[in-house]
PLY file of the C-alpha trace (Angstrom):
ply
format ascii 1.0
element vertex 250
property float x
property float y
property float z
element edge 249
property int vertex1
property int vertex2
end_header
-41.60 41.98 3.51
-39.59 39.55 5.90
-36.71 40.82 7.44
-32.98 38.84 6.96
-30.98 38.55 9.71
-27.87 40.30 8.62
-25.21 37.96 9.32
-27.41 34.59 8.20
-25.77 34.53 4.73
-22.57 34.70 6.12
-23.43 32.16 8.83
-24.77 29.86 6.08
-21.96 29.66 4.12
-19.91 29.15 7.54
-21.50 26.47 7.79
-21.92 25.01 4.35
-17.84 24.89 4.52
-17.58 23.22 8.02
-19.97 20.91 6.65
-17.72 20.18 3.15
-14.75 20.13 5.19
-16.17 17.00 7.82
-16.97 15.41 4.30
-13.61 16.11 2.89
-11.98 14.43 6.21
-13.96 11.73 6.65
-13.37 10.30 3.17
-9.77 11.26 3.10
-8.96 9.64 6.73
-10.59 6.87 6.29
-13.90 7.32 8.00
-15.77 7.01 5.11
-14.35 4.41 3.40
-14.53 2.20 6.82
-18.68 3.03 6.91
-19.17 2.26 3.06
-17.58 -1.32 4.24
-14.71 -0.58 1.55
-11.91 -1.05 4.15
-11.31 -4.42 5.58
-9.07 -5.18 8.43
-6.05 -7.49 7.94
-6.49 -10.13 9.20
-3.89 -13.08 8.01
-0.17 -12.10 7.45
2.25 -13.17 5.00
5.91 -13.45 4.36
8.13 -11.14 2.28
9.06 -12.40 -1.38
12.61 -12.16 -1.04
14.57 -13.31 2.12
18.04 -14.83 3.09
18.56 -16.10 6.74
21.27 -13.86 7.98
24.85 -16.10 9.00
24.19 -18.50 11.99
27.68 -16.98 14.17
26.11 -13.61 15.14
22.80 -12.57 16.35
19.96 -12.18 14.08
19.46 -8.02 13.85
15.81 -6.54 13.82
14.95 -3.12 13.59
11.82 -1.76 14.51
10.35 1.55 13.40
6.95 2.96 14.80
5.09 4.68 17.35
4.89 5.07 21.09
3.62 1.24 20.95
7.05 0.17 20.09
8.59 2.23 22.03
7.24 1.89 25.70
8.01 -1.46 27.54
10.93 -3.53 28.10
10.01 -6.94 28.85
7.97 -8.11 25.59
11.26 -7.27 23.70
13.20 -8.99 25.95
10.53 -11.98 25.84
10.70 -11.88 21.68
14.95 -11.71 21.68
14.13 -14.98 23.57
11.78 -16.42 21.55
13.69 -15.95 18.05
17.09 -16.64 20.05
15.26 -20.16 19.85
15.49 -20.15 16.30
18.41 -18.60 15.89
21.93 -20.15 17.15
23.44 -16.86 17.79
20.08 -15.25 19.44
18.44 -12.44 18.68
19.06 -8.74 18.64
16.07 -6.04 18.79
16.67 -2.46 18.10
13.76 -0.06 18.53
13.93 3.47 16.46
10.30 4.76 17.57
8.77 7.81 19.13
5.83 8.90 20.84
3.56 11.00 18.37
5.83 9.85 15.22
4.17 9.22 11.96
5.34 7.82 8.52
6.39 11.00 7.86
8.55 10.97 10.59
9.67 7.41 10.08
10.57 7.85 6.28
13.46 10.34 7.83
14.37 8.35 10.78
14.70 5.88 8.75
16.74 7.42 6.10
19.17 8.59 8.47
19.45 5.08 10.27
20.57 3.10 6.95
23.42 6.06 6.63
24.98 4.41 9.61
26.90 1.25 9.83
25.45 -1.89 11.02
22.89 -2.32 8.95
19.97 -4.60 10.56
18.41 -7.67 9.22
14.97 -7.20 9.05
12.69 -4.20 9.26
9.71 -4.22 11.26
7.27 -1.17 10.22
4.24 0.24 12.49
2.92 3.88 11.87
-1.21 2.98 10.85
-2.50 4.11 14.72
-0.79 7.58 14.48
-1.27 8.45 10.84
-5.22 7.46 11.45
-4.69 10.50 14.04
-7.17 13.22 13.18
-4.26 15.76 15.06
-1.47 14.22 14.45
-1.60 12.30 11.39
-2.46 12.80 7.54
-4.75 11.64 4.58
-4.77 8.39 3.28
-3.23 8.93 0.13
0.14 11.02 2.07
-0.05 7.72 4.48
0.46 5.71 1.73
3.00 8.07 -0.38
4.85 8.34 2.79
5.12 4.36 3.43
5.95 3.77 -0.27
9.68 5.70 0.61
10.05 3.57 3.71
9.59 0.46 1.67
11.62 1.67 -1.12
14.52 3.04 1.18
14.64 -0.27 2.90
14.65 -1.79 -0.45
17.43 0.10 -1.76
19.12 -1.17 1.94
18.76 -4.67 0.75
16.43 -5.12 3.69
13.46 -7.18 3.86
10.97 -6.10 5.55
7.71 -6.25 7.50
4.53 -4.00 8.06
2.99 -4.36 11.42
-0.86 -4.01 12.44
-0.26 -3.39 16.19
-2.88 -2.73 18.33
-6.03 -1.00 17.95
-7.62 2.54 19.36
-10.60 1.44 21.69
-12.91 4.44 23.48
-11.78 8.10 23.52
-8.56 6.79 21.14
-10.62 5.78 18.47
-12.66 8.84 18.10
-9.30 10.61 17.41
-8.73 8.15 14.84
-11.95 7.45 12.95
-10.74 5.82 9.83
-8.43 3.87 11.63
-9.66 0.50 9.97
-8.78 2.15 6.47
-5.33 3.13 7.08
-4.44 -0.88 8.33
-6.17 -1.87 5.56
-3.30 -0.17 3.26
-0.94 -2.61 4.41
-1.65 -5.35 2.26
-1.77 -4.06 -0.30
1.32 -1.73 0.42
2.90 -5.08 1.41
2.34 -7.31 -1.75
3.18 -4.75 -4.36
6.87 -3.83 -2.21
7.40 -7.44 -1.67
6.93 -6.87 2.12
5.24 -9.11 4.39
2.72 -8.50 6.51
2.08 -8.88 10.45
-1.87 -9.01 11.51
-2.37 -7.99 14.94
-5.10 -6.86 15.33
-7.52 -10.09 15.44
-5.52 -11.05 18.98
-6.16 -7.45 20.36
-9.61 -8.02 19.50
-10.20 -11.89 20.98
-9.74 -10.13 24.38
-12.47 -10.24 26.79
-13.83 -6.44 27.56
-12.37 -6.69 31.04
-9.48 -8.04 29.65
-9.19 -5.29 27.47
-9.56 -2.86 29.83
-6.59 -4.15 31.56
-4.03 -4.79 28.42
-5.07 -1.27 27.14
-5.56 1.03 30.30
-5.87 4.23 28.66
-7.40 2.55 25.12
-4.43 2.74 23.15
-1.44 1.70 24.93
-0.82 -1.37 26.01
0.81 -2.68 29.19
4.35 -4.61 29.26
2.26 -7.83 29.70
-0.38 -7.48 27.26
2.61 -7.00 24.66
3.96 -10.00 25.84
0.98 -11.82 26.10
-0.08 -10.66 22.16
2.22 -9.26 20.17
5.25 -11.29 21.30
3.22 -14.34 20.02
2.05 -13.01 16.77
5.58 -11.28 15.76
7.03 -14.95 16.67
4.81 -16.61 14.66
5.29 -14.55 11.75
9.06 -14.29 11.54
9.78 -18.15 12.78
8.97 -19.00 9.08
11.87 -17.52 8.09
14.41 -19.10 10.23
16.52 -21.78 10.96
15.79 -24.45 12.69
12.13 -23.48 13.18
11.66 -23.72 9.47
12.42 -27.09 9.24
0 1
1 2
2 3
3 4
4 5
5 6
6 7
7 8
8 9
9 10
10 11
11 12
12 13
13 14
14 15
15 16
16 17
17 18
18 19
19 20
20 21
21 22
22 23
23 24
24 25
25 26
26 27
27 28
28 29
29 30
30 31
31 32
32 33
33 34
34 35
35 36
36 37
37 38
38 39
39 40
40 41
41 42
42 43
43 44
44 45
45 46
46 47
47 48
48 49
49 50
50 51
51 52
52 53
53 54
54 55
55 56
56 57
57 58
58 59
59 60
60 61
61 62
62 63
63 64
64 65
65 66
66 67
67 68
68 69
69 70
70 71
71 72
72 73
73 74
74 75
75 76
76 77
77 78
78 79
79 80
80 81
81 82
82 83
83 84
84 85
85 86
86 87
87 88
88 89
89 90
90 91
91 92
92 93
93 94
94 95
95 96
96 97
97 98
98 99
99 100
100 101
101 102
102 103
103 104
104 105
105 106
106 107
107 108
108 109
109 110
110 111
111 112
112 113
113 114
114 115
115 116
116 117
117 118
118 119
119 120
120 121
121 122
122 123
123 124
124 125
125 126
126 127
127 128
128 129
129 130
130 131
131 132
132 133
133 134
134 135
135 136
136 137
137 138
138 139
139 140
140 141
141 142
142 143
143 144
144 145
145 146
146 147
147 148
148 149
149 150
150 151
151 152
152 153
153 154
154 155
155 156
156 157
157 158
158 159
159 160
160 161
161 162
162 163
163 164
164 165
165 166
166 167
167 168
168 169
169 170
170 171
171 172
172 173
173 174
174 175
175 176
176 177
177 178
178 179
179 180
180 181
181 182
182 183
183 184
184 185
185 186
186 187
187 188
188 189
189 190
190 191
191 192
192 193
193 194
194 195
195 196
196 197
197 198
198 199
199 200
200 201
201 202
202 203
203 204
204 205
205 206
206 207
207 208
208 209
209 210
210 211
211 212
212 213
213 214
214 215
215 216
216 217
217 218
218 219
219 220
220 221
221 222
222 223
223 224
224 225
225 226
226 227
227 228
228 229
229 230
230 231
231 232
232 233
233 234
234 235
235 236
236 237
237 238
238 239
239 240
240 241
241 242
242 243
243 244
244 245
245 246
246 247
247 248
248 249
């Protein structure tokens, strides 16, 4: 008769359940989808469906809601204010609402609370895919999508047009946190054309980079520097909202 090791059913099922439960995650943040090749990443923006140029004697308002990659820097906003000021006879005006850590949970109140003030902005600029990919700080899929469905419809409601943003993406250490992070851009689009949103695709510039270029624009493989946001983003946010003003339109 063989002897059983006392604890090895109880050990088995331990381990049956850690087993379902790196299953369960990986298909519900994204990992899985990403490896079955069933999440693409954005990589061509487009315009919302409805928007009216805001009156040429005061600045054109933009309000951007996001993560720690809005937030930090001062001279890419600075160097965009400039570069839609160019577009716009009475400049441009960029308000940040972001926070380090924040999700779309997050933003769905911060946002809700913002559009209960006066002074409403123009445009909304949306960016939450990097932190809501987080494996400890973010959330499944289907809440990442729930949660940016009230952001769009709040903004909506506001009258506000409005864009979601691909920012940059997780390289190293950064993207082990956030697995599936491919997965949760690749809601966007679709997030974007069923709102009426428009869409700003990042990511493709992030990626042209050299390694050692790379390594400089994102020290610590998520954030970038001051100058790599000018040097990308500024560009690609330009690009995408020049469209919709005057003169540039023209």
């Amino acid at each position: 008769m063989v002897a059983r090791f006392p604890g090895a059913r109880f050990l088995g099922a331990l381990l049956a359940g850690a087993v379902l439960a790196l299953s369960w995650g990986a298909v519900h943040h994204g990992l899985g989808r990403a490896v079955l090749g069933l999440a693409a990443e954005p990589d061509t923006g487009f315009l919302p469906r409805q928007w009216t140029p805001p009156p040429a004697d005061r600045p054109l308002r933009i309000l951007m809601l996001g993560t720690s990659l809005t937030l930090r820097g001062d001279v890419w906003v600075k160097a965009l204010e400039a570069a839609l000021g160019a577009c716009h006879p009475a400049g441009a005006q960029i308000e940040r609402l972001a926070r380090g850590g924040g999700n779309s949970a997050w933003g769905a109140e911060a946002l809700r609370q913002r559009l209960a003030q006066s002074g409403l902005p123009d445009l909304l600029i949306v960016e939450f895919t990097i932190n809501d990919a987080s494996l400890w700080h973010g959330m499944t899929l289907d809440k990442s999508r729930d949660r940016h469905r009230e952001i769009l419809k709040a903004a909506a409601a506001a009258g506000l047009p409005i864009f979601l943003a691909t920012m940059s993406p997780a390289f190293g250490r950064e993207a082990l946190e956030r697995p599936g992070q491919v997965a949760y851009r690749a809601l966007y689009p679709d997030l974007a054309r069923a709102e009426g949103a428009g869409l700003i695709a990042m990511v493709p510039g992030w990626q042209a980079l050299t390694p050692d270029e790379r390594r400089a624009a994102l020290p610590d493989g998520l954030h970038p520097t001051d100058a790599a946001m000018t040097q990308v983003a500024v560009p690609a946010l330009t690009a995408a909202l020049v469209p919709v003003l005057e003169p540039c339109r023209r």
